[in-house]
N, C-alpha and C positions, 0 to 999 in steps of 0.2 A: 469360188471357182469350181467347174464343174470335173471332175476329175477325166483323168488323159486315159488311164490304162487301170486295168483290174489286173491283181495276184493270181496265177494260172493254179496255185496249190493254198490256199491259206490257210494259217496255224488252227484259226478256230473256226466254228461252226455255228448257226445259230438258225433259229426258227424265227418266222414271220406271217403274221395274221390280219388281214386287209379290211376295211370297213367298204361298205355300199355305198355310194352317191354318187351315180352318174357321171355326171360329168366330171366331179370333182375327183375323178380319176388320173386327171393329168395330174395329183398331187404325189404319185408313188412311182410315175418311173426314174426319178434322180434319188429319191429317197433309198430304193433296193440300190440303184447304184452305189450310192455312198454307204450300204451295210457291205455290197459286196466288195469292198475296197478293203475291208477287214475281214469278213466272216465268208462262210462257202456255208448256200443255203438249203439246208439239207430237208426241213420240210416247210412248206407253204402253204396257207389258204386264205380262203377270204368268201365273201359274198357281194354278189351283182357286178358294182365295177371291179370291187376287191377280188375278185375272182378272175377278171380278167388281168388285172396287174399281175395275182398270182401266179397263172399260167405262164405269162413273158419272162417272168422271174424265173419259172421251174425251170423253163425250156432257153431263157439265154444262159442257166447254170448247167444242164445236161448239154450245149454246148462248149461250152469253160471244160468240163469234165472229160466229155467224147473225143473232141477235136483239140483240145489244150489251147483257147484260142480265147479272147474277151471278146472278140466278134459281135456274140450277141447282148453282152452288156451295151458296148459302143452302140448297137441301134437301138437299145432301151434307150437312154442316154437322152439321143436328139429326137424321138417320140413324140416331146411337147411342141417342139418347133416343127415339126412335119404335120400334126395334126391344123397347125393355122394357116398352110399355104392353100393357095385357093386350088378351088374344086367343087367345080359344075355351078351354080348359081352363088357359093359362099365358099367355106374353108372347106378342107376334109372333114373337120369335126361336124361340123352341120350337114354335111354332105351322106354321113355313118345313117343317118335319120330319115333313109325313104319311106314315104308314107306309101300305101297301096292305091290305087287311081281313086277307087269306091270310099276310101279312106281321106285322102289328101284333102277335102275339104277344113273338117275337124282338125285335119292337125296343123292347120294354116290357122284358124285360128287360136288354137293353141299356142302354135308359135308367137303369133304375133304376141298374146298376153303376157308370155313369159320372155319377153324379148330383152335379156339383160342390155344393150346396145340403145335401149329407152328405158332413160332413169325415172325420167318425171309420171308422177302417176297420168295427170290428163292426157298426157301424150300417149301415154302406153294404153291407155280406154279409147281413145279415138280411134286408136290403128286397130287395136281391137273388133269396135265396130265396124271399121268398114272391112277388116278381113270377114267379118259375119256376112255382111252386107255382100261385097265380092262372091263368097265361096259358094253362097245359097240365094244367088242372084233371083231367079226364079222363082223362090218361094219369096222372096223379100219386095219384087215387086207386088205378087198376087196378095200381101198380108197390106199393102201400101192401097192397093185400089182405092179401097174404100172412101179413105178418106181423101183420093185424087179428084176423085167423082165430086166428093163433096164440095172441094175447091172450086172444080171447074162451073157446078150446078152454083155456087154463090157467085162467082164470076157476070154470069149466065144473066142469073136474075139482076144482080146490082144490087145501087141502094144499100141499106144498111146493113143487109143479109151478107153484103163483104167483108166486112171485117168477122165478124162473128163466124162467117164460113171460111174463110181464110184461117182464124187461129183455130177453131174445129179442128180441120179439115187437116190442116199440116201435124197439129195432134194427133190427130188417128190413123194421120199417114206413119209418121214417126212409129208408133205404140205397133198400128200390125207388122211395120215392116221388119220388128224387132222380133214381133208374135212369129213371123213367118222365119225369119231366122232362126229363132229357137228351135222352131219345130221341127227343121232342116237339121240343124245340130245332134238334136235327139235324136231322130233317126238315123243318122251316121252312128250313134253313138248305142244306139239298140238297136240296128238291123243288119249295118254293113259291119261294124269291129266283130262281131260275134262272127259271121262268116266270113272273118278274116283271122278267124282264131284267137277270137277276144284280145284284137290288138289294134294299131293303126298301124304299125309298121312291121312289118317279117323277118325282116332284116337281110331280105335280101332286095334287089333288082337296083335300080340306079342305071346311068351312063357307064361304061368303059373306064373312062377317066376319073370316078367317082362311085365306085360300088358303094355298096349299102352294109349294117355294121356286119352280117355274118360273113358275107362274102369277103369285105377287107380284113377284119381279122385271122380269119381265118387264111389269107395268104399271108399276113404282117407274121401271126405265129410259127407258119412253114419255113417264111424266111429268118426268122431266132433261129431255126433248128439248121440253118442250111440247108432247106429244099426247095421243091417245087412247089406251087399252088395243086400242081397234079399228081403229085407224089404223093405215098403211102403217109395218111395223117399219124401226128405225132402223137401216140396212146401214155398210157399211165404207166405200159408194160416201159416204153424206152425210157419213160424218167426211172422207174424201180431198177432198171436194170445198173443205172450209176448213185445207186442210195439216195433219190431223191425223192420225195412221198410230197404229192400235191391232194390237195382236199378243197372242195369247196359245198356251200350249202344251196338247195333249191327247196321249195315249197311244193310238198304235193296235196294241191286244196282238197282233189275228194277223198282224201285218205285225214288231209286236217291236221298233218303233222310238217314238221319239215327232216330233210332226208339229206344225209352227207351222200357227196359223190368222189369215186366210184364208188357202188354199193356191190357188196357179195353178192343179196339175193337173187334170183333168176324170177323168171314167170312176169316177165316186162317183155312185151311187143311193141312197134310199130308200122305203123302205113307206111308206107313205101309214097302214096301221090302225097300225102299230106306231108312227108317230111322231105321232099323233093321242094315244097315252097319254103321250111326252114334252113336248109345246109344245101351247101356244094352239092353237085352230082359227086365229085370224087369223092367226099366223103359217103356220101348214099349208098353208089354203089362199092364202098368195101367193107361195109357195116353188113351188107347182103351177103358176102363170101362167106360159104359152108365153112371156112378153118375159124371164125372168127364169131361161129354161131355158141352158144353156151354148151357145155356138152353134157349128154343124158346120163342118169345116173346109170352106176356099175350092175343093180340089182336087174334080173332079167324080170321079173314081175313089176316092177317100177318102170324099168324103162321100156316096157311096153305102152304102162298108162301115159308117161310123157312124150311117149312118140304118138300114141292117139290122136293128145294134146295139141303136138308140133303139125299134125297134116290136120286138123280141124285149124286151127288159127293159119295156117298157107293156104288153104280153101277161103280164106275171108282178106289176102290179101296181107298177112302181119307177117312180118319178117322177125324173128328175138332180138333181143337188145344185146349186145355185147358187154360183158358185165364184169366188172371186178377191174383187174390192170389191160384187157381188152377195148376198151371203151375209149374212143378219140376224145382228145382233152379237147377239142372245139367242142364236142357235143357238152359236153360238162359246162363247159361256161357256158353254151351259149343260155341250157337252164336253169339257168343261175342268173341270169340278165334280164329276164322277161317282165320288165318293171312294169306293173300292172297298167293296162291300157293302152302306153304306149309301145312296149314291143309285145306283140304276138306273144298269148303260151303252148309249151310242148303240149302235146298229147303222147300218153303209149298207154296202152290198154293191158290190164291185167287179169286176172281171173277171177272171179267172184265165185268161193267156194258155194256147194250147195249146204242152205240150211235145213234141205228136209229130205225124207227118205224120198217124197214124190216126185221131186227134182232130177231129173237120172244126169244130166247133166250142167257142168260149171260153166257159168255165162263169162264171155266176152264184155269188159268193158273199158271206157276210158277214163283213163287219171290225167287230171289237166295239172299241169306242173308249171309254177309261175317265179317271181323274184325270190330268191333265198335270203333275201333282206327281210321280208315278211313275216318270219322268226325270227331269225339269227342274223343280225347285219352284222355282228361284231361276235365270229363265234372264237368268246377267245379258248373256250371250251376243249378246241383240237389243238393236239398234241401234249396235251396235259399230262404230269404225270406227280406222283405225293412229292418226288424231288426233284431236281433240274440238273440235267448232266450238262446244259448249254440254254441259253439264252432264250424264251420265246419272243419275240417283239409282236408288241399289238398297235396296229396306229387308230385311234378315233379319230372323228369327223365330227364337229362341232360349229354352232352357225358363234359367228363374233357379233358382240354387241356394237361397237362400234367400227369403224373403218381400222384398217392396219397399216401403221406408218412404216413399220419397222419391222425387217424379219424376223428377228428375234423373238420379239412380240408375236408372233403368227402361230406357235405352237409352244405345248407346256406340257414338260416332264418331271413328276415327282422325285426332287433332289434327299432330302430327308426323308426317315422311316416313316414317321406321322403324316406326310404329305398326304393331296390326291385323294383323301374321303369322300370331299364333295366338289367336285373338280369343276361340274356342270350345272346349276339354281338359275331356274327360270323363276321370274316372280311377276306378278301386276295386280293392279286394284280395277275396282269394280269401273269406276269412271272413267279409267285410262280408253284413250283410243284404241279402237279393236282389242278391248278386252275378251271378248267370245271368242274371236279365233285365235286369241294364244289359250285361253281354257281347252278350245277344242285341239288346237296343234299338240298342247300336252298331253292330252289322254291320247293322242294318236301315237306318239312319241314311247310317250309308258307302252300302251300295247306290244309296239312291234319292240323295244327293246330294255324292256325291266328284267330281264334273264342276264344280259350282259351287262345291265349296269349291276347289278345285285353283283356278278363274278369282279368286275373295275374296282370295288369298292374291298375286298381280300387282299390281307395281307402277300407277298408273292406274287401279286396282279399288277395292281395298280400303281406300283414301282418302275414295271416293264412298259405300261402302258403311254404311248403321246399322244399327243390331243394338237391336231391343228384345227384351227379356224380358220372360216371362208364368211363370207358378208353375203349380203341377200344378190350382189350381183355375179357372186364367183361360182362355178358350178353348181352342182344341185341339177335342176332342169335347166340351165342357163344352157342354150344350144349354140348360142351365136357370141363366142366371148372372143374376144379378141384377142391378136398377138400378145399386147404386154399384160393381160389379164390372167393369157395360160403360163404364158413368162414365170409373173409372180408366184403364181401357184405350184408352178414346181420346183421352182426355188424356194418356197415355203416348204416342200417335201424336203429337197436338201438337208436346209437345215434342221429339220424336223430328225433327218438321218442322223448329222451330225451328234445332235444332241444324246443319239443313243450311246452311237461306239463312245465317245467321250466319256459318259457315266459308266458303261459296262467293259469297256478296256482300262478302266484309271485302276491301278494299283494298293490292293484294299488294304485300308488303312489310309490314304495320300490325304484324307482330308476329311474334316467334318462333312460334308454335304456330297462327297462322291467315295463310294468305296466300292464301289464296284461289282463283278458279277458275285464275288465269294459273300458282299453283304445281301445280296437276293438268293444266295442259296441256302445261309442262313436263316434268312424269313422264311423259307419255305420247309427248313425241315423245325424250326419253330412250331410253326402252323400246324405242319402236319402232322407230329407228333402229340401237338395239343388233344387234334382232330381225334389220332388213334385212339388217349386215350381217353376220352368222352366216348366214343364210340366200343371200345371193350367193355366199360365199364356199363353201356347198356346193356351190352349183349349177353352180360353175367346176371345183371339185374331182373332181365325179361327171361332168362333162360329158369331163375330159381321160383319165378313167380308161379303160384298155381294158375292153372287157367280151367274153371269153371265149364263142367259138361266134356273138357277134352284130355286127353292123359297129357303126364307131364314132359318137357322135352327129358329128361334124363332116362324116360320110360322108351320115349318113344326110341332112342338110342339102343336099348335093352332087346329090342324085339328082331326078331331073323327074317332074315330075308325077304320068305313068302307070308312076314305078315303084314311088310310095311304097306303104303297103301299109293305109291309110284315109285317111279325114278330110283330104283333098289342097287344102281350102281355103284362101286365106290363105297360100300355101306364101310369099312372095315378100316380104311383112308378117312372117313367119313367121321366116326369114333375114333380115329386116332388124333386128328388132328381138332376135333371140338377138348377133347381132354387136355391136348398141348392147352388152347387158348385158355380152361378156366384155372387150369396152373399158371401162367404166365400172370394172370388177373391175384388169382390171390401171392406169388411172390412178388409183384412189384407195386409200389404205390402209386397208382395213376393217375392220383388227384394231382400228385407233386409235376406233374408237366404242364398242367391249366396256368399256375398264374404266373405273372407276369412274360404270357405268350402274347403275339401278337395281334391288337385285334383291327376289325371285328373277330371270334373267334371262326373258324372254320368248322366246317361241321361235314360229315361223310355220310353217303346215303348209296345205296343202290341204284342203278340207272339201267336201263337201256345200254347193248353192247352192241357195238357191230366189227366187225373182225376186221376186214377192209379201210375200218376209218382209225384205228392204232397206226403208231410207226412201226415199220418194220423190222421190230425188233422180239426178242421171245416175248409169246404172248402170256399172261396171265396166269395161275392154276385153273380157274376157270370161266373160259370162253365166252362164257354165257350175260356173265355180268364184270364190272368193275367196280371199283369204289372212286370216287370223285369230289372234288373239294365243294359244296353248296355253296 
């Protein structure tokens, strides 16, 4: 049963981190329901669809919070069943997916191929083809001539040249009219996507009755919040403002990395015409308000060069990005969604420093920023910390081997401590049908996510983490799924919920196989402490090592001020607190925390920090970096 009412204040608290798949998005808004029946959800992310689940989450909790109201839990709630009421030619959900006029070819046949509502393969090739055939009418008869001709010229002549020009003739008509389709395809798919911002769809324009996904989300999220479609968009500043910290991930290809949002840093522009065809005008034009631009630094020498900067990039049309808790959580998802191909990606333009004296000035350019599934679909990464003051939940997205009878069956949560190592084994032999494209699905699968499986796979992780399954016909790109298809699948979320608070509110101790959050906070200062001390014990190791041609660290320690050779701050902080850690190292014995910890063992490394994507809580000793569980 799908619950009545949410807790306006509840005891405990907990974090949740959303996976990517599309469609398979309608699996998380009964899911967060049913955490938030028990837990108030204090930070949230995800990537691509998880992203957008995230934000409904963030924003029907800063409702709960603001207004003391479950308002917007109740419209998370029935989300699945409003998404399949009809709208414009199909559901709303099919409806989210306008293609662009120069576009709509391609993605008709697209559609048709991925048409889960055709099970059978031949059915689903024949619709296929003639969506090809339909879409690129044109080219499909002129690849057909040929062999029309041929027909007609055996026709013509008779005799025995009929048959033989006859089965020709209908051959070559077949063969071009498919050549001609092709070649129609391709260039949709190399001429118009790319001037459509490497997508088929924008995610905006549609009917009235049926907007397209940027436009309806973006009203669906104003109304979580209680607003207008025209009202001031709901930023990161109003969730921060009720301790609510949302994160999600987007990929920025020409930089080659992927990128939490909001991000602190500044020196991100955009076009004003070109993100007028991605978002609302109402969001456009408040991203363009002077109160909401980044603000120039204090230094008057600096904010000279940045103010240069700012009327060189307004001479070219760039308006700044609003950056940090400024920055509308529409725009955040919607970079986070741009699943390669088929929606549209962001542009915003950065700076490209100069690398030579001759250069006198830093070039304008554009970073194209696409799906944040493309790294990270499962970043279970955010909100991490060596211990757990409250719960993080992660949910995967896993395809099922076979069909799903039973809800129960639909999702799997590691009950015991040893559970959940290898949760997910694809296998197949060389003769199996479509063995190539499961080899090739694997390495595409490894790519985009051996970073979070490698995290799934840690003690502390993979206890928190549930796994639902969907079938080849349940989201994914499935655009056309039907009432009792999105039915089940969010009732597979349900229960997928259930199975958390059950495990992480049972009473530790209550039983072999559920002990609850104090048994996950135990693995985690297990772990972590294993982690520490393998990691002192390097740091003591490397520290005493000579290092050949360069002085010693105890030396380099010794030397004043003006002779280190950077970063001379803190030197005396610096020397106090390396002398704590090799005292600590030689009073305690650190080997004695290694065994019988939990494995695989955990390991600590330096990473990459960004101030903005921590919780908001005191940050660090130093800002710069953190340490992290590998």
């Amino acid at each position: 049963m799908t619950q009545t009412s949410y807790p306006l204040h509840p005891e405990s608290a907990c974090n949740l981190i959303m996976k990517g798949g599309i469609t398979s998005g309608v699996i998380y808004p009964r899911l967060v329901c049913e955490l938030a029946g028990h837990y108030k959800l204090t930070s949230i992310g995800g990537s691509s669809a998880g992203a957008i689940a995230a934000a409904a989450a963030a924003i029907a909790e800063l409702r709960r919070q603001r207004d003391h109201t479950d308002a917007g839990f109740q419209a998370l709630a029935a989300l699945p069943e409003n998404l399949t009421k009809p709208a414009g030619k199909g559901s709303v959900l099919l409806s989210l997916f306008h293609p662009d006029k120069k576009t709509a070819p391609l993605f008709n046949v697209l559609f048709a191929l991925l048409d889960a509502s055709k099970k059978s393969g031949p059915a689903r090739t024949f619709l296929s083809i003639w969506a090809l055939f339909r879409s690129y009418w044109w080219r499909v008869l002129l690849g057909a001539t040929p062999g029309v001709l041929l027909v007609v010229w055996a026709l013509f002549v008779g005799g025995q040249t009929i048959g033989i020009g006859l089965i020709g003739g209908l051959t070559l008509a077949l063969v071009g009219a498919l050549a001609g389709g092709a070649i129609g395809a391709w260039n949709t798919l190399s001429k118009q996507a790319p001037q459509n911002l490497f997508g088929l769809c924008t995610g905006r324009g549609g009917p009235a009755n049926a907007p397209a996904l940027t436009d309806w989300l973006h009203a669906y999220l104003q109304e979580l919040a209680g607003r207008s479609a025209n009202d001031d968009p709901v930023t990161f500043a109003d969730l921060a403002a009720h301790d609510i910290n949302l994160r999600m991930m987007t990929t920025n290809l020409s930089q080659r990395r992927p990128m939490a949002m909001p991000w602190a840093e500044g020196g991100y522009y955009f076009n004003r015409k070109d993100w007028q065809r991605l978002f609302p005008t109402s969001v456009v034009n408040w991203m363009v308000r002077p109160e909401n631009a980044p603000q120039l630094v204090d230094d008057p020498q600096d904010a000279a060069f940045f103010q240069a900067r700012a009327e060189r990039a307004d001479a070219l049309g760039l308006c700044p990005l609003p950056v940090d808790d400024k920055l509308p959580v529409i725009v955040a998802v919607r970079m986070s969604l741009s699943f390669p191909l088929l929606i549209s990606a962001v542009p915003l333009v950065s700076v490209q420093w100069s690398q030579t004296e001759e250069q006198a000035e830093d070039k304008f350019v554009t970073n194209w920023f696409t799906d944040g599934g493309l790294c990270a679909n499962l970043p279970v990464h955010f909100f991490d910390r060596p211990i757990s003051t409250r719960p993080t939940f992660a949910i995967d997205l896993e395809a099922a081997e076979a069909p799903i009878t039973e809800q129960d069956a639909g999702s799997y949560l590691p009950q015991a401590n040893d559970e959940g190592l290898a949760r997910d084994l694809s296998t197949w032999q060389p003769d199996d049908k479509g063995a190539l494209g499961s080899f090739a699905n694997a390495m595409l699968a490894t790519w985009q996510g051996w970073v979070d499986n490698e995290a799934l796979r840690m003690p502390g992780y993979r206890d928190r983490v549930v796994t639902i399954y969907t079938t080849a016909e349940e989201g994914g790109l499935n655009l056309n799924m039907d009432e009792k298809t999105v039915a089940n699948l969010a009732e597979r979320g349900r229960g997928a919920g259930t199975k958390l608070v059950t495990k992480f509110t049972s009473p530790f101790g209550s039983a072999p196989d559920t002990t609850g959050f104090d048994n996950h906070r135990w693995l985690r200062l297990r772990a972590s402490m294993a982690g520490l001390g393998e990691w002192l014990t390097d740091f003591d190791e490397a520290f005493d090592k000579p290092s050949p041609g360069a002085i010693s660290y105890a030396d380099l320690l010794k030397l004043h001020r003006e002779e280190l050779p950077s970063y001379r701050e803190n030197l005396v902080a610096t020397r106090a607190f390396v002398r704590d850690v090799r005292r600590l190292s030689e009073d305690l014995d650190l080997a004695k925390l290694s065994p019988g910890a939990p494995r695989p063992r955990a390991r600590l490394r330096l990473t990459p920090y960004d101030r903005a994507a921590a919780e908001r809580l005191p940050q660090p000793l130093n800002p710069s970096h953190t340490l992290t569980a590998e």
